[in-house]
TIMI-2910 file (N, C-alpha, C, CB; in pm, 1 decimal, decimal comma, always signed):
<rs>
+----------+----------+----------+----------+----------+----------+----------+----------+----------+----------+----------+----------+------+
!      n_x !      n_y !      n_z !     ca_x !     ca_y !     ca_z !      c_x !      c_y !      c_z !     cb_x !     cb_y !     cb_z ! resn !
+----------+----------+----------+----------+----------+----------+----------+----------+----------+----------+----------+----------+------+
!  +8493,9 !  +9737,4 !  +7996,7 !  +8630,1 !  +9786,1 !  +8019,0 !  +8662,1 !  +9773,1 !  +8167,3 !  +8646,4 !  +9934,3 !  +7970,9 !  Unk !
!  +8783,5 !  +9707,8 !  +8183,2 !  +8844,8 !  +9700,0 !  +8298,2 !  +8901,8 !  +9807,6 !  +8345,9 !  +8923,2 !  +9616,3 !  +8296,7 !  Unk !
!  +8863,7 !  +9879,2 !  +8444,6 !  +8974,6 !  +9988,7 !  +8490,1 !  +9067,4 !  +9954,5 !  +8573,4 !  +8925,1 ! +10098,7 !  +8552,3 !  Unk !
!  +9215,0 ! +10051,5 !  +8584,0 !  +9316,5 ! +10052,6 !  +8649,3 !  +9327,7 ! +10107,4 !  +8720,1 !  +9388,5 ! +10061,1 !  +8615,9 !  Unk !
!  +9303,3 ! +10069,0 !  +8894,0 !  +9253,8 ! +10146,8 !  +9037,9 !  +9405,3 ! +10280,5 !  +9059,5 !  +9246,2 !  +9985,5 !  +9215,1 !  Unk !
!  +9520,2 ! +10204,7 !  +8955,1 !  +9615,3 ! +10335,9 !  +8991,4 !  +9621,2 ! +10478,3 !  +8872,2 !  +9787,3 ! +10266,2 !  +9002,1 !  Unk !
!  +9511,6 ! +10484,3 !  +8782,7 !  +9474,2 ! +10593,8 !  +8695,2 !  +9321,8 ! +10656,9 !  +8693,2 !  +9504,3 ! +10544,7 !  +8563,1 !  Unk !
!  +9309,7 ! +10745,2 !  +8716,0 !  +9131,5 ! +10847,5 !  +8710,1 !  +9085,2 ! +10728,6 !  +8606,3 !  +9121,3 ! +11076,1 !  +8611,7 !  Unk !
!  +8973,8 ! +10745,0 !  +8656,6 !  +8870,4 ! +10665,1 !  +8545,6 !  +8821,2 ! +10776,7 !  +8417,4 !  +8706,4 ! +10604,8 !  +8642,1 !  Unk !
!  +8841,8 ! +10890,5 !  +8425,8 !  +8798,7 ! +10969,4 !  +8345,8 !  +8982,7 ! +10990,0 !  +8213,7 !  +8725,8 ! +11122,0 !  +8461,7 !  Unk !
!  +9016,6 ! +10960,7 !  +8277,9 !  +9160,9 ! +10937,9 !  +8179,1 !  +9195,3 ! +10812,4 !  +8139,2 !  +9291,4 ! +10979,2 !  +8245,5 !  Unk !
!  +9105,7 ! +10722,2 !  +8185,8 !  +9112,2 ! +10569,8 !  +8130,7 !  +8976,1 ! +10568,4 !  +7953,6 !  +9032,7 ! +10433,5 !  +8316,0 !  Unk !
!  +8915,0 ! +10623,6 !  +8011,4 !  +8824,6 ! +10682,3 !  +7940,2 !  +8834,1 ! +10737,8 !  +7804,5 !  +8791,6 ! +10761,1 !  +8005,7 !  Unk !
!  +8907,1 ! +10868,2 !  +7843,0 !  +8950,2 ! +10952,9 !  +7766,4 !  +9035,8 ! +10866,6 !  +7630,9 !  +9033,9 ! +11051,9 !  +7859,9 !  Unk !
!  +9125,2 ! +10787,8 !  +7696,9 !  +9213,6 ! +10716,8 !  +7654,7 !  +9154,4 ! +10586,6 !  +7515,6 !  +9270,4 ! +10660,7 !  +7797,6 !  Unk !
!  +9037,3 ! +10521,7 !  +7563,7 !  +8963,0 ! +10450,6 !  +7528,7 !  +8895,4 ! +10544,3 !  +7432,4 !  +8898,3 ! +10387,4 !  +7629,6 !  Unk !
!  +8848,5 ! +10629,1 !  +7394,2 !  +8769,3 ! +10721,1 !  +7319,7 !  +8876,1 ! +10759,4 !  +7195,1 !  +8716,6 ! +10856,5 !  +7419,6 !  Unk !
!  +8970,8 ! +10754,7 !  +7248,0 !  +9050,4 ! +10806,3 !  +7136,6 !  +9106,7 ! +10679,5 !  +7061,3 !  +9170,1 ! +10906,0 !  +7189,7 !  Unk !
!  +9133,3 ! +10592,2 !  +7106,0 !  +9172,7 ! +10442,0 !  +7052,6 !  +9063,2 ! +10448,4 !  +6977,9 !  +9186,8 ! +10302,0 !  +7157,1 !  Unk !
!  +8937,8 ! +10449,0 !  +6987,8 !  +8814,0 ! +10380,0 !  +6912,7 !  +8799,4 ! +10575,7 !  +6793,3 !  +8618,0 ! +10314,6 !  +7081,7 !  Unk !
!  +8830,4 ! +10621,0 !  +6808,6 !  +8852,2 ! +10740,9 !  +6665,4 !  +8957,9 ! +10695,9 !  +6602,1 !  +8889,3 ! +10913,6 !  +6698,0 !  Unk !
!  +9084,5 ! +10667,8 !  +6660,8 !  +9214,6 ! +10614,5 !  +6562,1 !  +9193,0 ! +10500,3 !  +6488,3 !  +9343,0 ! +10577,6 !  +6639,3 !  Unk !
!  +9112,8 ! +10438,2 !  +6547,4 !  +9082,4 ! +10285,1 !  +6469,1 !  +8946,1 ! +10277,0 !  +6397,1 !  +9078,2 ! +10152,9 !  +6583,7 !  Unk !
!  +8885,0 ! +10438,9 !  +6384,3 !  +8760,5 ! +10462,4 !  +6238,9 !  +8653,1 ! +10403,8 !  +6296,3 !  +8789,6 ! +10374,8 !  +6068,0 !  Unk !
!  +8639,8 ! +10347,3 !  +6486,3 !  +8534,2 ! +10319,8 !  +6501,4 !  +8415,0 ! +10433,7 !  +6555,7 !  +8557,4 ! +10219,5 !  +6569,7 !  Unk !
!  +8497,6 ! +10517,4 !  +6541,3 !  +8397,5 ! +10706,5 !  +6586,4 !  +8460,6 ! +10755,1 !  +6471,2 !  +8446,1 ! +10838,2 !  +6772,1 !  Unk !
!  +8404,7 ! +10767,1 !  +6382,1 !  +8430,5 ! +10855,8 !  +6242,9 !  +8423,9 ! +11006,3 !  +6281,6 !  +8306,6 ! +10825,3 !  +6116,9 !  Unk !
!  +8500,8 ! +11081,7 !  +6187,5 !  +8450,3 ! +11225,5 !  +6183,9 !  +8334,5 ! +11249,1 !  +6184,4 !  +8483,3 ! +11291,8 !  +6091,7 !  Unk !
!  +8300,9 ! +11376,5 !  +6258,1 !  +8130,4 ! +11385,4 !  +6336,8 !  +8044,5 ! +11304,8 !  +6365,1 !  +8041,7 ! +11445,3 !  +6281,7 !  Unk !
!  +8116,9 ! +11242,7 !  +6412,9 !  +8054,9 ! +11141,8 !  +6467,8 !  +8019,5 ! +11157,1 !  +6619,1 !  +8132,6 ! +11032,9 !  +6443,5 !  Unk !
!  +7876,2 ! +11163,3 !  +6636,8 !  +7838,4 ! +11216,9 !  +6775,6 !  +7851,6 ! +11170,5 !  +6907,0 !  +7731,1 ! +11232,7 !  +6777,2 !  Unk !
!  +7906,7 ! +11186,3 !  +7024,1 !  +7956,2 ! +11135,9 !  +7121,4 !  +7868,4 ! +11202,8 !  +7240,9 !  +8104,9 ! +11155,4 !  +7118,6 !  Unk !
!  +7729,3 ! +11049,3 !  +7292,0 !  +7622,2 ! +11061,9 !  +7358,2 !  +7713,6 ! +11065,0 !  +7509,6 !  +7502,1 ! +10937,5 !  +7322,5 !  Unk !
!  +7701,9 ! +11147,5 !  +7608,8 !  +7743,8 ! +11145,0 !  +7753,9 !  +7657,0 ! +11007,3 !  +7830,2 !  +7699,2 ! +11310,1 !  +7829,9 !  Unk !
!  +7546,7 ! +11004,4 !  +7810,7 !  +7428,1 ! +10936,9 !  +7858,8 !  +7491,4 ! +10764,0 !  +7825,1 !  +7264,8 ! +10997,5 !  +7759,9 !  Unk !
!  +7514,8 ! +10728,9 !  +7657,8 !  +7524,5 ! +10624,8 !  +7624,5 !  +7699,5 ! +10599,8 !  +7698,9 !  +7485,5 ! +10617,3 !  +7460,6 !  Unk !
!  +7799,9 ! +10661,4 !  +7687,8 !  +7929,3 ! +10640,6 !  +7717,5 !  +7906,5 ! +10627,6 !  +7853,6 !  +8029,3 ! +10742,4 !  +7673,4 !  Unk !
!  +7814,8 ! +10685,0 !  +7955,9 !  +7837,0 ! +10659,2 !  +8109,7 !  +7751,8 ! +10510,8 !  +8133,0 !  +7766,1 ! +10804,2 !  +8216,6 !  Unk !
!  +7617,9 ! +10494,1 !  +8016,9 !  +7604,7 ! +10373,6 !  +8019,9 !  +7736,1 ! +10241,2 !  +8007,1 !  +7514,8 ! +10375,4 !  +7925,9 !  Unk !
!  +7789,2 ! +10255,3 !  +7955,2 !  +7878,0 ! +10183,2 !  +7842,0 !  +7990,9 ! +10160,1 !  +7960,9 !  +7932,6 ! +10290,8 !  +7678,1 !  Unk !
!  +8054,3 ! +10239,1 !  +8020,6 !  +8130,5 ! +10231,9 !  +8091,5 !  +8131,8 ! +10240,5 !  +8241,0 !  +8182,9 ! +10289,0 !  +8047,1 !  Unk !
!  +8008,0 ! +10234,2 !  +8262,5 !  +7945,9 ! +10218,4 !  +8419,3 !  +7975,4 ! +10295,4 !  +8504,4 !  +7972,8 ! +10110,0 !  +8487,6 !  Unk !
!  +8015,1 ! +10440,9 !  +8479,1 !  +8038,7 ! +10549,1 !  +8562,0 !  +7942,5 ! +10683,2 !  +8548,2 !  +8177,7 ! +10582,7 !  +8537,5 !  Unk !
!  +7928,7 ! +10782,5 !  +8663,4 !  +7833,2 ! +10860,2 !  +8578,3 !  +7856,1 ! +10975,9 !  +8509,1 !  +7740,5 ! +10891,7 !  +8642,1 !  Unk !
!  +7786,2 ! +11047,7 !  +8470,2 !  +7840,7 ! +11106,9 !  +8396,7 !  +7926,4 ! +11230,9 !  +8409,1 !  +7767,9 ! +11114,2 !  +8338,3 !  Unk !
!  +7931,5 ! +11256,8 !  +8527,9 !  +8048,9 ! +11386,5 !  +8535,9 !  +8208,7 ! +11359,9 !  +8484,8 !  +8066,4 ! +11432,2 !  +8707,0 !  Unk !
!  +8180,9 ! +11183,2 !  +8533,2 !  +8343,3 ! +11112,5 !  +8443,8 !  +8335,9 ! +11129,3 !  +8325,1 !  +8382,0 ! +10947,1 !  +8444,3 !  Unk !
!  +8233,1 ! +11059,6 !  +8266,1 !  +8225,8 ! +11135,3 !  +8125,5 !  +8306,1 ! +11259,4 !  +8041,8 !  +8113,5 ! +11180,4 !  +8131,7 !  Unk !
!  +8209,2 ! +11386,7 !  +8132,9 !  +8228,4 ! +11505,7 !  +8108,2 !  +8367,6 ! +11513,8 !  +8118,8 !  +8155,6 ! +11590,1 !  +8184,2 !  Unk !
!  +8411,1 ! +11493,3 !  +8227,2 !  +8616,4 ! +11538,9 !  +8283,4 !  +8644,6 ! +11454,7 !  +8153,1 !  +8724,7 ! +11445,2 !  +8494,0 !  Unk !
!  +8637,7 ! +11301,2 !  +8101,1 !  +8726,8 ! +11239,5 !  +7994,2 !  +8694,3 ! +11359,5 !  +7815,8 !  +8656,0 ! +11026,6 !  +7979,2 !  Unk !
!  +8538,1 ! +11401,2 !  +7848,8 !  +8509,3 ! +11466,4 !  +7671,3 !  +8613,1 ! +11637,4 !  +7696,6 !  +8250,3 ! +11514,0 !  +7624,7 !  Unk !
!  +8572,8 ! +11700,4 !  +7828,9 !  +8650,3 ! +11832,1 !  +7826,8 !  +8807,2 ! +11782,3 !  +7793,4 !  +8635,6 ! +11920,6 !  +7986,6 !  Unk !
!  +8861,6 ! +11676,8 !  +7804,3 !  +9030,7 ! +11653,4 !  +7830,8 !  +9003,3 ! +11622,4 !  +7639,4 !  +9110,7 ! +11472,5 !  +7983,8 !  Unk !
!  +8938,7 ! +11599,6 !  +7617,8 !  +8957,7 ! +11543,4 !  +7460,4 !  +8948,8 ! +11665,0 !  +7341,3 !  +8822,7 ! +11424,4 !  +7424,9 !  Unk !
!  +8829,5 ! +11734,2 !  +7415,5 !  +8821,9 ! +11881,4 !  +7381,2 !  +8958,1 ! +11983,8 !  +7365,1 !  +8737,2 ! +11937,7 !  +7491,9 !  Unk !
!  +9011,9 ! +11972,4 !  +7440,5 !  +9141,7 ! +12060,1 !  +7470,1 !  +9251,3 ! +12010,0 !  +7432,2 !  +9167,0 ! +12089,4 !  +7601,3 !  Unk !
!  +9227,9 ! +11878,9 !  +7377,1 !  +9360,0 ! +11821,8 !  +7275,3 !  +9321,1 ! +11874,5 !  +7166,2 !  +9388,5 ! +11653,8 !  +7248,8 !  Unk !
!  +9185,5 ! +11915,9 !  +7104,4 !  +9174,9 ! +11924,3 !  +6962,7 !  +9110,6 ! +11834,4 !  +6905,8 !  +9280,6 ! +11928,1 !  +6904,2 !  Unk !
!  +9056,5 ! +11662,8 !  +6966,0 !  +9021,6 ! +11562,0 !  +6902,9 !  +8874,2 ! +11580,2 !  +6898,6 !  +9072,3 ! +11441,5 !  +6959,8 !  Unk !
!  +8781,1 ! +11633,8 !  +6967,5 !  +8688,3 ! +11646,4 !  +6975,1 !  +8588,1 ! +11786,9 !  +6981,7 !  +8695,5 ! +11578,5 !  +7044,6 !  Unk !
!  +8484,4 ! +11844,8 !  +6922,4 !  +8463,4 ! +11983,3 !  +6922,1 !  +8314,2 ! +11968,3 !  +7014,5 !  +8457,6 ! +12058,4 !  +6749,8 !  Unk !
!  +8242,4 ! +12009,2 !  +7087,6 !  +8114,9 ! +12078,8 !  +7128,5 !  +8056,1 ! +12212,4 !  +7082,3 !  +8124,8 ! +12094,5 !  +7252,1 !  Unk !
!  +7932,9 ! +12121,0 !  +6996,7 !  +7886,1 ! +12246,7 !  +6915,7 !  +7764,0 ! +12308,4 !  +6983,5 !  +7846,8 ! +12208,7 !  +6760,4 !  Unk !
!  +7756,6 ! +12366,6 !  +7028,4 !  +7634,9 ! +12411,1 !  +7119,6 !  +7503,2 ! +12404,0 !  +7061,5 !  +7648,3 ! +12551,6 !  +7163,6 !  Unk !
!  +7394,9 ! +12363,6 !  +7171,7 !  +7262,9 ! +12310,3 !  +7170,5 !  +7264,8 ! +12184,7 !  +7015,9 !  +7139,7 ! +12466,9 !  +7156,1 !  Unk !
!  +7383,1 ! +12096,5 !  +7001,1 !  +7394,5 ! +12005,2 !  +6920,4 !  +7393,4 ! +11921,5 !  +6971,7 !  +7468,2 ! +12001,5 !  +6853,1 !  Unk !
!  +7548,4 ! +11860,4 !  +7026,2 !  +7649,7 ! +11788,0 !  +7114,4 !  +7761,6 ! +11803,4 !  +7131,3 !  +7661,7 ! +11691,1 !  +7099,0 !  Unk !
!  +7846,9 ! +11684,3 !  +7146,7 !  +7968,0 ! +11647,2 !  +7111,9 !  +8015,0 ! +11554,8 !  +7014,1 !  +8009,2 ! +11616,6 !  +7200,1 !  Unk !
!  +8086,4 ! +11637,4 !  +6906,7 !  +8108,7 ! +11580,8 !  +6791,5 !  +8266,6 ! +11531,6 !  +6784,2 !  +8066,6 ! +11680,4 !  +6684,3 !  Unk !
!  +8329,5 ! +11430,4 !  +6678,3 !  +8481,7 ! +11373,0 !  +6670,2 !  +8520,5 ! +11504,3 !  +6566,9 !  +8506,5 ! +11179,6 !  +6592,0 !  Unk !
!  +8596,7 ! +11574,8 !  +6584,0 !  +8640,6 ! +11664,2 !  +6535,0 !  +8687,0 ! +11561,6 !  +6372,9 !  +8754,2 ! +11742,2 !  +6645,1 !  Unk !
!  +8661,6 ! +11664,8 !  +6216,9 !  +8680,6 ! +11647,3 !  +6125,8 !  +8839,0 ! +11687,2 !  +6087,7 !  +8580,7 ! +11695,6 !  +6074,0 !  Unk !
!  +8895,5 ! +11587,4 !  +6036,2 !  +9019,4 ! +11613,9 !  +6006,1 !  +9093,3 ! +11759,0 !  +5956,2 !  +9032,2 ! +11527,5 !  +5922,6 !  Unk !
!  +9249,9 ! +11795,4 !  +6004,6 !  +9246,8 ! +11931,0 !  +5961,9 !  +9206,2 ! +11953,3 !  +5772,6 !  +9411,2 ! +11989,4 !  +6008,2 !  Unk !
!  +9198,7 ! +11856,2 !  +5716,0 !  +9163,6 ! +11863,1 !  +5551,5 !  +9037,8 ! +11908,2 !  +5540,5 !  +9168,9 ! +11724,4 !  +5468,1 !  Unk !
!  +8953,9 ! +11812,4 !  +5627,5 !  +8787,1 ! +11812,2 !  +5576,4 !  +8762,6 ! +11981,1 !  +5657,9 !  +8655,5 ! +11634,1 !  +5667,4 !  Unk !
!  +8816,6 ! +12052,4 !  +5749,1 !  +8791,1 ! +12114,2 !  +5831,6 !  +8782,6 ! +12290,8 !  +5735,3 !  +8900,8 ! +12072,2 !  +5953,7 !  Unk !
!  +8913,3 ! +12214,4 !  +5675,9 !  +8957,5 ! +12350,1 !  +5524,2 !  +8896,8 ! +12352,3 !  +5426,6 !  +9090,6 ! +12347,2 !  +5442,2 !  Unk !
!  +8789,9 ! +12234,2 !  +5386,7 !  +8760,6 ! +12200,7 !  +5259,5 !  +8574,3 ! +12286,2 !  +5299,4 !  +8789,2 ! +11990,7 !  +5216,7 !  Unk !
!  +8554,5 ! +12294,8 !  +5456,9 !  +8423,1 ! +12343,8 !  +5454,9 !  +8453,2 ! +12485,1 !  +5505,6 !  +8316,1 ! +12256,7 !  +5543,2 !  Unk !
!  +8543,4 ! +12544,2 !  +5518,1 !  +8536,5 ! +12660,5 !  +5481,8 !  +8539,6 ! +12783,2 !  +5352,0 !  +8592,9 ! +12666,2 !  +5538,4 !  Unk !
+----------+----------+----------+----------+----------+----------+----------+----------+----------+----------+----------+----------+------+
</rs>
């Protein structure tokens, strides 16, 4: 991925993460490695972290503690396991 020197790399990111859930290539719970994404995108990982907390706080993504970071399950599947 090419970045754009006039946007945060952690919102280029962010941005990119969510394209690849809309397009079913990160399925629901589908686990989202900090380690492999800072590989992947050649930054380290605190960018990471700033792009998963911004994804977190939309709702697209949940952190389940001493798990990871998971693609949040649709509001259906979300009702169907409670």
């Amino acid at each position: 991925m090419e970045f754009d020197p006039m946007r945060p790399k952690w919102q280029q990111i962010a941005d990119e993460i969510t394209r690849r859930i809309e397009r079913g290539e990160y399925p629901e719970r589908f686990q989202l490695s900090e380690v492999r994404l800072a590989s992947e995108f050649g930054v380290n990982r605190d960018t990471v972290r700033k792009a998963t907390k911004a994804l977190r706080d939309s709702g697209l993504i949940t952190n389940v503690p001493n798990m990871g970071t998971f693609v949040r399950p649709s509001a259906d599947d979300r009702q169907a396991d409670e």
